[in-house]
KELOSE-811484 format. One record per atom (N, C-alpha, C): residue in three letters; x, y, z. Coordinates in steps of 0.05 Angstrom, whole numbers, padded with zeros to 5 digits, always signed. Layout:
ALAXYZ...
END
This chain:
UNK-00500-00104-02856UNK-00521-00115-02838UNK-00509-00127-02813UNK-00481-00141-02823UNK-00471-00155-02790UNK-00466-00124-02774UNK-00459-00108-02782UNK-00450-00098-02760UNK-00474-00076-02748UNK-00492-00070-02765UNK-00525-00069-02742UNK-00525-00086-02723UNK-00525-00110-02736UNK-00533-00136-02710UNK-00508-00129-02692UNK-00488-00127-02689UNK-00471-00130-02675UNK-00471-00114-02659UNK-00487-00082-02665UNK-00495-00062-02652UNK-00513-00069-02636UNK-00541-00081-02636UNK-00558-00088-02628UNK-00557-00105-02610UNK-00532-00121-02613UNK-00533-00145-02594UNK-00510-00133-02575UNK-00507-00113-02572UNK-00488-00103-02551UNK-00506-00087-02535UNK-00524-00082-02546UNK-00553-00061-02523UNK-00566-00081-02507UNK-00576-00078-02489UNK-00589-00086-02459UNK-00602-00080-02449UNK-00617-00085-02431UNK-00632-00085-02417UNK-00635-00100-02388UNK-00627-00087-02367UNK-00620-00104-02339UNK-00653-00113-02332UNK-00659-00095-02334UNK-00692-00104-02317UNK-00716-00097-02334UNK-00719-00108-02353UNK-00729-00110-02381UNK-00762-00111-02370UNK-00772-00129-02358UNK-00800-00127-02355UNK-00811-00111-02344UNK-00798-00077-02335UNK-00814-00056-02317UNK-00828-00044-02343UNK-00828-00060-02370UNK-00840-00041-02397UNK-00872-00056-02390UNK-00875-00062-02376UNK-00901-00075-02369UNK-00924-00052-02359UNK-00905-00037-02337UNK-00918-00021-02324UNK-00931+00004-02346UNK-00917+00013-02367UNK-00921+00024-02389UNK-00947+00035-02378UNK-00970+00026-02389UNK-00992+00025-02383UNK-01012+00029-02359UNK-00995+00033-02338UNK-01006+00037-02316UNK-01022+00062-02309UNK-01016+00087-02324UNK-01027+00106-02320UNK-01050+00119-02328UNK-01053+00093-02358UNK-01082+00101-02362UNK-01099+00086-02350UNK-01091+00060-02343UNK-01116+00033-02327UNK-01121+00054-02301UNK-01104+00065-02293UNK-01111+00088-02265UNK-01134+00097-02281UNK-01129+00117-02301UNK-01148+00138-02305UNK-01172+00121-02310UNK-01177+00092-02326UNK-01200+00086-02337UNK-01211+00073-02319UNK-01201+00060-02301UNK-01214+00053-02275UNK-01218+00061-02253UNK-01206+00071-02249UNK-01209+00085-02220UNK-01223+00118-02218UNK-01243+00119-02205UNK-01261+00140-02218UNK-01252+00173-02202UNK-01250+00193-02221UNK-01227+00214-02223UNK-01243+00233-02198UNK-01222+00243-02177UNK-01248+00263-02152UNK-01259+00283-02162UNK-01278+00289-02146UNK-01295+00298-02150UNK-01286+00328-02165UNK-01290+00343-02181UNK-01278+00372-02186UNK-01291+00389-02169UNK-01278+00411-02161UNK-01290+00432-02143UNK-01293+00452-02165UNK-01317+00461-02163UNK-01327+00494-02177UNK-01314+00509-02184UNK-01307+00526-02201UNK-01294+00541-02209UNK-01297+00568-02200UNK-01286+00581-02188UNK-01305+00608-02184UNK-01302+00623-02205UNK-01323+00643-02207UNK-01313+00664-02236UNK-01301+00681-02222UNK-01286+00690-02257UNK-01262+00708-02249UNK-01264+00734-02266UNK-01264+00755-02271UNK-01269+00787-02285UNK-01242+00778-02310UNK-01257+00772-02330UNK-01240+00776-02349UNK-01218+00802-02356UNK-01185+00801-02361UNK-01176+00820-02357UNK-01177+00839-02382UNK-01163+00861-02381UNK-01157+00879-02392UNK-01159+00864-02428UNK-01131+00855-02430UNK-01135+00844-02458UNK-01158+00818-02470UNK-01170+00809-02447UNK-01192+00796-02465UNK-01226+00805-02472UNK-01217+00827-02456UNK-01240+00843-02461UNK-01237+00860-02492UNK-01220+00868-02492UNK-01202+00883-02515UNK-01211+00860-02547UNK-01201+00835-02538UNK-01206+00811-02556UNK-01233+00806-02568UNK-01252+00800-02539UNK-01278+00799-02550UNK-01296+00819-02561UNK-01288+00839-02548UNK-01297+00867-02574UNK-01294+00869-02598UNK-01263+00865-02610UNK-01262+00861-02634UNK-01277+00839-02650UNK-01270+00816-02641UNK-01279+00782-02661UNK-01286+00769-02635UNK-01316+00766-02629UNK-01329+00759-02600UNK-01332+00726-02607UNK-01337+00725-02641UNK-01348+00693-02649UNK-01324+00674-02647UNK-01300+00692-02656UNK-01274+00680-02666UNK-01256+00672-02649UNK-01260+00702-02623UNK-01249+00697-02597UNK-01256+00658-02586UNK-01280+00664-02586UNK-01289+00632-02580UNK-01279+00610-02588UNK-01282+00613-02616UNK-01270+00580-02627UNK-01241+00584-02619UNK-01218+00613-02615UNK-01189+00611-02615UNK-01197+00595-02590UNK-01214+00608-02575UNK-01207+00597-02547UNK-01210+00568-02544UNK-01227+00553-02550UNK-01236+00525-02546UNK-01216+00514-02569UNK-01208+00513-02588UNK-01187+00497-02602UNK-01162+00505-02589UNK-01153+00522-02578UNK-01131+00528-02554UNK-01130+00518-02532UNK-01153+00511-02523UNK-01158+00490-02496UNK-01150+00469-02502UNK-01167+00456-02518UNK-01164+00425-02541UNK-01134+00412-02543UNK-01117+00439-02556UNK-01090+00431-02570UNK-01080+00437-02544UNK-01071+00458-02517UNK-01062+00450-02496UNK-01063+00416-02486UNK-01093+00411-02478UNK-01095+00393-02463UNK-01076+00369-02478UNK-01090+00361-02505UNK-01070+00342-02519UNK-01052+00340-02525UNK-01034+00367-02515UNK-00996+00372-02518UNK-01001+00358-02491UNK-01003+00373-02473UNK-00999+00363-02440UNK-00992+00336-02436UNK-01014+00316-02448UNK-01017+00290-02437UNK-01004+00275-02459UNK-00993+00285-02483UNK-00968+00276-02496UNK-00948+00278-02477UNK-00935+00304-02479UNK-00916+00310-02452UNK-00910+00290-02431UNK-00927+00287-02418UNK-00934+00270-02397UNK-00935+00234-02405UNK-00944+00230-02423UNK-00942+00202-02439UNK-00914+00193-02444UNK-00898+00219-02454UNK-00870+00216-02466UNK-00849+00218-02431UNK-00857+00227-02424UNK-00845+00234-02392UNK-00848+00197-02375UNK-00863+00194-02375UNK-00864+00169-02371UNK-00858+00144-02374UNK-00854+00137-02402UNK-00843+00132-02415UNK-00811+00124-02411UNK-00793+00161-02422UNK-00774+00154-02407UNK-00773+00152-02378UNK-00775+00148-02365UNK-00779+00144-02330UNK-00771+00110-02339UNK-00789+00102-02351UNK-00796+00063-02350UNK-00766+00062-02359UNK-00755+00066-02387UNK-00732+00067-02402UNK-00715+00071-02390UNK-00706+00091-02361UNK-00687+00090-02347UNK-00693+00074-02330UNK-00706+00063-02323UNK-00714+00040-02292UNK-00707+00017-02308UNK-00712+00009-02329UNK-00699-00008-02343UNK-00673-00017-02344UNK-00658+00003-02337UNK-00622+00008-02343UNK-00613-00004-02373UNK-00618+00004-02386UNK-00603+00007-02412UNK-00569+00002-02417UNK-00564-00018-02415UNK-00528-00015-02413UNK-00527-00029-02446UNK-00497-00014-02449UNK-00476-00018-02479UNK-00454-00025-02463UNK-00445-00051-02477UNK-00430-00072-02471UNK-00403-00065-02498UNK-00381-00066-02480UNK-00359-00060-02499UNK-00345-00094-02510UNK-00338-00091-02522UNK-00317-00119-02535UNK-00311-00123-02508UNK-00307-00144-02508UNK-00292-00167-02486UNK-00265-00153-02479UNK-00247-00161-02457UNK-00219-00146-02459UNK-00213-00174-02440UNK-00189-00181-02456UNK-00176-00209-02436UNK-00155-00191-02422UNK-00157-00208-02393UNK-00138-00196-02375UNK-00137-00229-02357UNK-00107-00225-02350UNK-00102-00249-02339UNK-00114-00252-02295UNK-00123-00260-02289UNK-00129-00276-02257UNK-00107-00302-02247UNK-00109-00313-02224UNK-00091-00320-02211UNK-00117-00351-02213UNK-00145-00334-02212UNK-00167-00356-02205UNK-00160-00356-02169UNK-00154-00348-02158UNK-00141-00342-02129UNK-00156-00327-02114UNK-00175-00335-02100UNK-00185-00307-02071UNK-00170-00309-02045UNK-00168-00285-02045UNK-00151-00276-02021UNK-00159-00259-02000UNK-00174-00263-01977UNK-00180-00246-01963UNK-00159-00239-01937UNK-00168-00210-01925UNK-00151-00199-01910UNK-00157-00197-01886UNK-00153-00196-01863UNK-00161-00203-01843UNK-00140-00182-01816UNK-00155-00158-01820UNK-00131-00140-01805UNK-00146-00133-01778UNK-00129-00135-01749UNK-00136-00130-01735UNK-00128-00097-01723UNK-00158-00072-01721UNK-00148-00056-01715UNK-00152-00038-01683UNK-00158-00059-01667UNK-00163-00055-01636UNK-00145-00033-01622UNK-00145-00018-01610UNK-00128+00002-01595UNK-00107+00007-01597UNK-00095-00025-01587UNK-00064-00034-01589UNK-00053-00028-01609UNK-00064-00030-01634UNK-00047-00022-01655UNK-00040+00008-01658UNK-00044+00029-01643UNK-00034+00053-01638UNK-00012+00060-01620UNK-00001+00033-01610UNK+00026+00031-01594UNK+00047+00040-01620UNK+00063+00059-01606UNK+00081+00060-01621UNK+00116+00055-01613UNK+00106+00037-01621UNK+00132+00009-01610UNK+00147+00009-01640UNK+00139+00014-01668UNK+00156+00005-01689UNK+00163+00032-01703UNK+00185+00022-01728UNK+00207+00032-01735UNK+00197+00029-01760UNK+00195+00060-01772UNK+00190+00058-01805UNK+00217+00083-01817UNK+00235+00069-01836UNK+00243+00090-01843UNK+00263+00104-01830UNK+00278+00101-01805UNK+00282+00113-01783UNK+00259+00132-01768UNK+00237+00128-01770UNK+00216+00151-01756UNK+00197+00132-01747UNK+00194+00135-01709UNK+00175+00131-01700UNK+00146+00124-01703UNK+00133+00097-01711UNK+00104+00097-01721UNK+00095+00083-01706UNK+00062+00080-01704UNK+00046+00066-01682UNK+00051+00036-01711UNK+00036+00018-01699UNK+00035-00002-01708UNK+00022-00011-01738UNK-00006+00005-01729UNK-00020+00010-01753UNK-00001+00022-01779UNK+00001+00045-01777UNK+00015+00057-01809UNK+00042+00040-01808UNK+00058+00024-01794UNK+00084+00011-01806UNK+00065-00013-01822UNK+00044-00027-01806UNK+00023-00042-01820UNK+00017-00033-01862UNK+00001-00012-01855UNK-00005-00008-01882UNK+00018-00001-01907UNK+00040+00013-01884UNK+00069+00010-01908UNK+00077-00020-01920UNK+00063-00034-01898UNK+00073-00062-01914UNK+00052-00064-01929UNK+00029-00070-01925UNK+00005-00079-01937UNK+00006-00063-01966UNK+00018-00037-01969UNK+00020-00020-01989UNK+00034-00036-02016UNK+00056-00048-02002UNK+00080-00069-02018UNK+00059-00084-02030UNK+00044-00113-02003UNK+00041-00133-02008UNK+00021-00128-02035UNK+00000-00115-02023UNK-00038-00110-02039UNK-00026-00114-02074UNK+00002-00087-02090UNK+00008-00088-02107UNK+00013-00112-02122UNK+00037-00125-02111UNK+00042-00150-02123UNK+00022-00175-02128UNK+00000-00168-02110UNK-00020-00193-02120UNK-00040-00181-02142UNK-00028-00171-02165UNK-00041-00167-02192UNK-00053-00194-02202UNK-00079-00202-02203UNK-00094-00223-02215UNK-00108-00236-02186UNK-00110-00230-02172UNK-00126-00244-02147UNK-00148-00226-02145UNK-00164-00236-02133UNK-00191-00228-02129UNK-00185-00218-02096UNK-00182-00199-02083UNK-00172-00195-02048UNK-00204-00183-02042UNK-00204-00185-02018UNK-00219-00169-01997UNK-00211-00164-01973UNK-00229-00157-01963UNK-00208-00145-01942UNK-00235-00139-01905UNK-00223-00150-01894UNK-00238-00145-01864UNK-00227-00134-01845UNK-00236-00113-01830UNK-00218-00107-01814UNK-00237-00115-01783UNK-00233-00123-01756UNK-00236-00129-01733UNK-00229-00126-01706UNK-00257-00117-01695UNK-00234-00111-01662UNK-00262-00128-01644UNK-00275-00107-01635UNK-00295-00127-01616UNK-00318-00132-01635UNK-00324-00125-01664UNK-00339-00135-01686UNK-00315-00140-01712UNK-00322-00159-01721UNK-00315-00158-01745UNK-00332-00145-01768UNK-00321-00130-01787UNK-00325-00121-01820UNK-00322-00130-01845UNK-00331-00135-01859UNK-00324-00138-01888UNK-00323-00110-01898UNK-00307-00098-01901UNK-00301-00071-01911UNK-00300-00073-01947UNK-00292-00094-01956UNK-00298-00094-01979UNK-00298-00131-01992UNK-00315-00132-02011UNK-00315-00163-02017UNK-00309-00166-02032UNK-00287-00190-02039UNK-00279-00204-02073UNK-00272-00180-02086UNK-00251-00176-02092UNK-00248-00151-02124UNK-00224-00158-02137UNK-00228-00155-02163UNK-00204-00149-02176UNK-00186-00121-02171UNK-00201-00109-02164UNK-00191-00078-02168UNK-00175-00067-02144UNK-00149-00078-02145UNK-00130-00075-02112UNK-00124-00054-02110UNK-00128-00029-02128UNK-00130-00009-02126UNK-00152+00005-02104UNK-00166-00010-02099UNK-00183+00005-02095UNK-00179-00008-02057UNK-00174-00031-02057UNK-00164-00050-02033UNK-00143-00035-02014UNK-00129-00027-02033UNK-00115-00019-02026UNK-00116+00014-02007UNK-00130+00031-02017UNK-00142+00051-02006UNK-00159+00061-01986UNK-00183+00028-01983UNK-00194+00027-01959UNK-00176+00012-01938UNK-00156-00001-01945UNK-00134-00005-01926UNK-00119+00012-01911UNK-00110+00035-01928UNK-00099+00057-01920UNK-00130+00078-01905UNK-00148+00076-01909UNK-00166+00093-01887UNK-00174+00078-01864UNK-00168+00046-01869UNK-00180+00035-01841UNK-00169+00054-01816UNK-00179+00055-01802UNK-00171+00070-01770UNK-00179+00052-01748UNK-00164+00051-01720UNK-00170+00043-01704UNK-00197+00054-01692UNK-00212+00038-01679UNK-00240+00042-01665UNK-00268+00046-01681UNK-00259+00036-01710UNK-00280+00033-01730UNK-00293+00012-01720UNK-00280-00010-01700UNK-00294-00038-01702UNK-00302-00045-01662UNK-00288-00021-01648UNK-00301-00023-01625UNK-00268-00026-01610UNK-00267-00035-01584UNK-00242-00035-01575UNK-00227-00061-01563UNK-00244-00082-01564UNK-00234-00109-01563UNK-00223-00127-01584UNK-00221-00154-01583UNK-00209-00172-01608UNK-00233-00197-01612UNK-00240-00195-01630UNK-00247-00212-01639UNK-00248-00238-01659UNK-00230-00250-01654UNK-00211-00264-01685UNK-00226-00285-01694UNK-00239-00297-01675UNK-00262-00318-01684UNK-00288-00311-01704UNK-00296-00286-01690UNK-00312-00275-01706UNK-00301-00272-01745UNK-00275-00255-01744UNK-00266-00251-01762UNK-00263-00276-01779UNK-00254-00298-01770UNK-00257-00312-01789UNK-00274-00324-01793UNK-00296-00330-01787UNK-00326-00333-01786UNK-00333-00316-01813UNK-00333-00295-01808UNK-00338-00273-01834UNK-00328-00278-01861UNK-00301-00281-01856UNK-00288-00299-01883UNK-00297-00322-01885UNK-00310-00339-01877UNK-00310-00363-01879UNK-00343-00363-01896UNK-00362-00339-01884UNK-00386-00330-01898UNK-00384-00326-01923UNK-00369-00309-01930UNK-00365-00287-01955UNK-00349-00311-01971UNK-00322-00322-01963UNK-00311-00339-01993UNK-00331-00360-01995UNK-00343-00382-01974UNK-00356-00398-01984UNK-00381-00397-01999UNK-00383-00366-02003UNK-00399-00364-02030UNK-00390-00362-02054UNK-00370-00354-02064UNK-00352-00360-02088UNK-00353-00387-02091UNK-00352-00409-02082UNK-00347-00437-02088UNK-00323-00437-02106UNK-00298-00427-02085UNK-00269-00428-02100UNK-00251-00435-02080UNK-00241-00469-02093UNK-00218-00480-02077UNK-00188-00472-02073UNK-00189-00455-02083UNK-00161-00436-02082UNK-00164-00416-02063UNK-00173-00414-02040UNK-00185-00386-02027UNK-00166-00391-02001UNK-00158-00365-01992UNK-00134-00363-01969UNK-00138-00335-01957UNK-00132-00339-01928UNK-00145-00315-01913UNK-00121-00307-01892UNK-00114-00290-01896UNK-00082-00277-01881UNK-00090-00261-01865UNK-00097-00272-01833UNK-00106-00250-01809UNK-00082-00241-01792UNK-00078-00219-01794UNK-00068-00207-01770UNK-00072-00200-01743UNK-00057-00196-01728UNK-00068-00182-01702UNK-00048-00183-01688UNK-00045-00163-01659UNK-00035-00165-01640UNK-00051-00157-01614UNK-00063-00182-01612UNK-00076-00193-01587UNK-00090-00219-01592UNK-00105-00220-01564UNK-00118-00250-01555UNK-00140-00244-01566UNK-00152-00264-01575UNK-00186-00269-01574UNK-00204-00263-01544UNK-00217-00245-01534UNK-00228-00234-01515UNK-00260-00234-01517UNK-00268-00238-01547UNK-00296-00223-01548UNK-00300-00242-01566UNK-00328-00231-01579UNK-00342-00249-01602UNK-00360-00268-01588UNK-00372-00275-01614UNK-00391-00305-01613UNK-00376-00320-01619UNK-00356-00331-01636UNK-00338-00354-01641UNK-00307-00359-01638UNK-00320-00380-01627UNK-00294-00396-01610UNK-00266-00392-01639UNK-00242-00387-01638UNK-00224-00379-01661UNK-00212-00419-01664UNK-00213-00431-01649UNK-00210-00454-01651UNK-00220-00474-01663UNK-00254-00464-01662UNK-00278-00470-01679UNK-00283-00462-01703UNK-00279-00437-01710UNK-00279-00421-01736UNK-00255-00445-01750UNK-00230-00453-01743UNK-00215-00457-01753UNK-00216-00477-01760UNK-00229-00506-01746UNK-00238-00528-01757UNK-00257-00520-01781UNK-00270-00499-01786UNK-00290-00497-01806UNK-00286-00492-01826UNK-00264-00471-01820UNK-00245-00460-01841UNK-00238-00493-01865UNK-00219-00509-01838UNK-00208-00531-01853UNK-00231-00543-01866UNK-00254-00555-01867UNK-00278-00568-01876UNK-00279-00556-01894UNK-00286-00530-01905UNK-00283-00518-01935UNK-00264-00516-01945UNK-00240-00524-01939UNK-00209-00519-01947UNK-00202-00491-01958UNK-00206-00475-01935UNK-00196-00447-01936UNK-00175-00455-01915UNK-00149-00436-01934UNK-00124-00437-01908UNK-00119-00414-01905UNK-00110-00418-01880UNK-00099-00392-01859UNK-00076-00382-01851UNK-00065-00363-01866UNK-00039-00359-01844UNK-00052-00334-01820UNK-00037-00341-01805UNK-00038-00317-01784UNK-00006-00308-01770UNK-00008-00279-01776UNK+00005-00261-01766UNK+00006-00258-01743UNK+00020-00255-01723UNK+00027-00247-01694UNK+00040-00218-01693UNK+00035-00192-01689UNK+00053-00169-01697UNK+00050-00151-01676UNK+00072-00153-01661UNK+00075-00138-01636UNK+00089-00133-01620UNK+00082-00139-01589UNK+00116-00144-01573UNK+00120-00178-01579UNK+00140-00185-01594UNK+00152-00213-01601UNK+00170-00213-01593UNK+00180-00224-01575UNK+00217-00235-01582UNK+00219-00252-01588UNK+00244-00258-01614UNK+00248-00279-01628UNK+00277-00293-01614UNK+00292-00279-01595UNK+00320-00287-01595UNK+00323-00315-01584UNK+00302-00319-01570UNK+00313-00358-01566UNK+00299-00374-01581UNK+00303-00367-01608UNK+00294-00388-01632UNK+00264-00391-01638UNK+00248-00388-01615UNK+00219-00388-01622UNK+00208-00359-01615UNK+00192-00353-01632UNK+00171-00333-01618UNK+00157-00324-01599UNK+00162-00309-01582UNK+00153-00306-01553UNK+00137-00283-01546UNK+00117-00273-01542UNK+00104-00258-01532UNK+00114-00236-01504UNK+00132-00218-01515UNK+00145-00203-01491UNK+00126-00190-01464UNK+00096-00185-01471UNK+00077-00172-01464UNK+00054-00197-01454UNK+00053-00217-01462UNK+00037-00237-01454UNK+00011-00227-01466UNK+00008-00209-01483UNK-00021-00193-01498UNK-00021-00211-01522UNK-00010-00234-01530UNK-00019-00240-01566UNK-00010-00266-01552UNK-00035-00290-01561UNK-00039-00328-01566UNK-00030-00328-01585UNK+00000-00336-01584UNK+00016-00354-01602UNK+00002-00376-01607UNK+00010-00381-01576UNK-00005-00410-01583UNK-00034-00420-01597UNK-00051-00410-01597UNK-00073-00402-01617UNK-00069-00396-01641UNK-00065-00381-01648UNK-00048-00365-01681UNK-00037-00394-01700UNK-00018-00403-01676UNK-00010-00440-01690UNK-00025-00457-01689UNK-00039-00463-01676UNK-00059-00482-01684UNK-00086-00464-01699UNK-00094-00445-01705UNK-00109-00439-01725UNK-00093-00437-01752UNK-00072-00429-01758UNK-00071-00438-01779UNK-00056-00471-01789UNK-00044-00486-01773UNK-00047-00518-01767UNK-00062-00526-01777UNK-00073-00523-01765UNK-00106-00535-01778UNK-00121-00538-01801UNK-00108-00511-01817UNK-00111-00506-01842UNK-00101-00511-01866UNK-00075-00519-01858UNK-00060-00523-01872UNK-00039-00505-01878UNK-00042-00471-01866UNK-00032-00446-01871UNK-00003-00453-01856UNK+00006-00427-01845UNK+00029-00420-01831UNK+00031-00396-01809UNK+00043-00400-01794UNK+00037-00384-01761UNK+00063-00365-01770UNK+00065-00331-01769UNK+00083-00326-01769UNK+00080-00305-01744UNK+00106-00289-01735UNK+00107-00274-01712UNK+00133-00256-01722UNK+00124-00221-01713UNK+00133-00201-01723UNK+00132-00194-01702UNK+00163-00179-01692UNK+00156-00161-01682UNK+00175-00129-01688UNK+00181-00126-01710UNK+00179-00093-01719UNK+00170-00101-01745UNK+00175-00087-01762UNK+00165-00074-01786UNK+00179-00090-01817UNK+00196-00092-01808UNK+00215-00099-01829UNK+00216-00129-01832UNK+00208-00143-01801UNK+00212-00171-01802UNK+00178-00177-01816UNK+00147-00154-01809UNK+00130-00160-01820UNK+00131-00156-01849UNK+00140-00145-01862UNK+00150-00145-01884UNK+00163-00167-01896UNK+00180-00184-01887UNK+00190-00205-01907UNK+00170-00217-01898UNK+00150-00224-01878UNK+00138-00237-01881UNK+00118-00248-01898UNK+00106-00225-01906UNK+00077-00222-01934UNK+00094-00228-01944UNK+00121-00218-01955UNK+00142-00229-01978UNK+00129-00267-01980UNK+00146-00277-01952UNK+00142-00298-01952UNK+00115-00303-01961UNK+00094-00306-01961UNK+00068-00315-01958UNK+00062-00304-01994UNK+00078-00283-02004UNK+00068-00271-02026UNK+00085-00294-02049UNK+00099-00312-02032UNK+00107-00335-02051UNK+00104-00362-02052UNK+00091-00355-02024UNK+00067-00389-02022UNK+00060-00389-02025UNK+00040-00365-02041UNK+00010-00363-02058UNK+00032-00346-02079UNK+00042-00363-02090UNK+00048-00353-02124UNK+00029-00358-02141UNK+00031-00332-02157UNK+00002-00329-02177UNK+00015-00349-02199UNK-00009-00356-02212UNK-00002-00374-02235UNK-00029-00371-02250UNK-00027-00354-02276UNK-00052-00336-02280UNK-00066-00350-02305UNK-00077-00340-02311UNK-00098-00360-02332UNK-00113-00332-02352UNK-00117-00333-02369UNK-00123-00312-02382UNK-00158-00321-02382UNK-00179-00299-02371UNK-00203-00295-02371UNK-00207-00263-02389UNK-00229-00258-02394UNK-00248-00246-02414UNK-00268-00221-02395UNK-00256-00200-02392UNK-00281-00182-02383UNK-00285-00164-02402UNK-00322-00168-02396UNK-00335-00150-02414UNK-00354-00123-02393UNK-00344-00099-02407UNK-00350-00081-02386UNK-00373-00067-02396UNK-00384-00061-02389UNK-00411-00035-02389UNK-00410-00012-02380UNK-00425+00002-02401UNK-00433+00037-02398UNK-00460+00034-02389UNK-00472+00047-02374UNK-00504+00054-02367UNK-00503+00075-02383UNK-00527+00069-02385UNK-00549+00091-02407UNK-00572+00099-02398UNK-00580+00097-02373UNK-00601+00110-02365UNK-00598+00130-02358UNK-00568+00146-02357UNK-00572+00171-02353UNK-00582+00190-02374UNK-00594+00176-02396UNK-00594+00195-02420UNK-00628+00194-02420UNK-00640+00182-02414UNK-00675+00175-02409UNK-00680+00199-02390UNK-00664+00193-02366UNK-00680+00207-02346UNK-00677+00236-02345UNK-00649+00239-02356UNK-00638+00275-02366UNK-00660+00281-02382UNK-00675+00262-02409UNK-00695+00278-02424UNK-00719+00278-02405UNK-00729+00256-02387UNK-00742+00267-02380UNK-00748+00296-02351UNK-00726+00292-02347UNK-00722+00319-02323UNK-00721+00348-02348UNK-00708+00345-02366UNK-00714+00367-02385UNK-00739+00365-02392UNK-00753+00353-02397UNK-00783+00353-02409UNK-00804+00366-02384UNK-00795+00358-02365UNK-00810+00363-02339UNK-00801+00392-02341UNK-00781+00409-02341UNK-00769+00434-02337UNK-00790+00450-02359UNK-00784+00437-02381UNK-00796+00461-02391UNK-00829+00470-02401UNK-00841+00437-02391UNK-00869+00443-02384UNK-00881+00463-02364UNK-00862+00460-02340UNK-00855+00474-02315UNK-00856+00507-02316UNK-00842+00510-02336UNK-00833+00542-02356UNK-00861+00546-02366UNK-00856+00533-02384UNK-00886+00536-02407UNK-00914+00549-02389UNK-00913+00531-02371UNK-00945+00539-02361UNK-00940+00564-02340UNK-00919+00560-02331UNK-00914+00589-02306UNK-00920+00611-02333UNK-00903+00611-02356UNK-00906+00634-02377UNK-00931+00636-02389UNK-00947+00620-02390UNK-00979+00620-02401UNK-01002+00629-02387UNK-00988+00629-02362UNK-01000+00634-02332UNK-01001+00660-02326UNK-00972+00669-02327UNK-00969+00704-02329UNK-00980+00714-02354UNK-00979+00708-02380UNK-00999+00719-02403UNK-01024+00727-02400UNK-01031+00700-02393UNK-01072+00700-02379UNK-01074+00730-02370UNK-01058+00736-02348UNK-01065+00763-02325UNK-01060+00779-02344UNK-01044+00785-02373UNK-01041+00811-02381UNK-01073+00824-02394
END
């Protein structure tokens, strides 16, 4: 008997009260008064029912009218049972598997990539082979996305709009992929970094999770948007989301600080938004130095994981609506073939 119940209490129902509607199709028919029928015209009985009523003219009759009878009351079975399942799949039916513990960090991490024009300069070095900025980008991001097994990431990408391309997931697999399809001019051709973090600042402060950190990139200035990146960043701090920001571009680092060779990327901005936050300002300028960087940052947010409980689901409404699309098919059959009979 436990393990009936145990069966039972693993079945579901997402949207349980559409069994209400059940009934809807006859309160139609009993209330609402049916149009008018149009006349029938007569029709020359054919070949074989002439044949019929010659032989048994009395018998022909009753076949016929108990043949009408038992049609009509298959039909609106048919149709009762068709409906039916319809409700049963609108329902969604899900089977719930055993729990499966897998460990989390309890950590959100959103991404914050800038992919404006500029990033198709191909100023960096992957590999010994020539790359625009973008793909030396996602060779790193390829590294970083893996090693944060147990974070919850998302990911935005921004130029003169910002995106949420994908929200909160465990599944960096999958983060990881729409990372590698982002393209430049998905988001327009300016920068917008205020915006961007505006967006993050939307999306985590709905989680209500004090561990949340948002790693924006870019190489350029703030030009566009509704929000000031100065402003976003005080806001940021008030929910205690921290920020690092990336600088990745023309940098030169050789007189000890980070310098903008191109005068195209606010250092000075980049440091005081993440200042503010409590984060860290870093500045790249090839591939390899952006690379230790996530390193770096992939050990200021060291995971420290906690074992949680997911319980996953199968839907089952595909099995309602398959009987009823079969049921529909072969009523469909049935009468086209009862249809051609009639004429013989």
């Amino acid at each position: 008997m436990s393990g009936i119940a145990d069966l039972l209490s693993a079945f579901h129902f997402i949207w349980p009260a559409l069994i209400l509607i059940a009934p809807l199709p006859w309160l139609v028919r009993r209330y609402l008064k049916p149009a008018a029928q149009e006349q029938q015209p007569l029709v020359a009985p054919t070949l074989g029912q002439r044949l019929r009523n010659f032989i048994a003219p009395q018998q022909t009759l009753v076949d016929d009218a108990q043949g009408a009878k038992m049609h009509h009351v298959s039909l609106h079975l048919a149709f009762a049972i068709i409906w039916l399942l319809l409700i049963l799949a609108a329902m969604r039916p899900v089977w719930y598997i055993t729990p499966a513990p897998f460990e989390a960090s309890g950590r959100d991490m959103m991404l914050s990539i800038d992919i404006s024009p500029t990033m198709l300069r191909e100023d960096m070095s992957w590999q010994g082979q020539r790359v625009d900025r973008l793909v030396a980008l996602k060779r790193v991001m390829d590294e970083f996305i893996t090693q944060r097994q147990g974070d919850r990431m998302g990911l935005i990408v921004f130029s003169t709009e910002a995106h949420l391309v994908s929200p909160l997931t465990y599944d960096l697999q999958a983060i990881n992929q729409l990372m590698m399809e982002s393209e430049v001019g998905m988001a327009g051709n300016t920068t917008a970094i205020g915006d961007s973090i505006g967006l993050a600042i939307k999306h985590l402060s709905e989680q209500q999770n004090d561990r949340a950190v948002l790693v924006l990139l870019t190489d350029g200035a703030n030009n566009d948007g509704f929000l000031d990146p100065i402003e976003a960043a005080e806001k940021a701090a008030e929910m205690g989301l921290i920020i690092h920001t990336i600088a990745f571009g023309n940098i030169d680092t050789s007189r000890g600080r980070p310098v903008s060779s191109a005068f195209d990327i606010d250092l000075e901005a980049l440091e005081k938004i993440s200042g503010l936050t409590g984060g860290r300002s870093f500045a790249a300028g090839d591939a390899q130095t952006l690379r230790d960087i996530y390193r770096t940052i992939n050990e200021l947010e060291a995971n420290t994981f906690e074992l949680n409980h997911y319980r996953a689901r199968h839907e089952l409404f595909i099995w309602p609506l398959g009987l009823a699309l079969l049921l529909s098919w072969l009523i469909a059959v049935y009468r086209l073939v009862r249809s051609e009979l009639a004429h013989v």
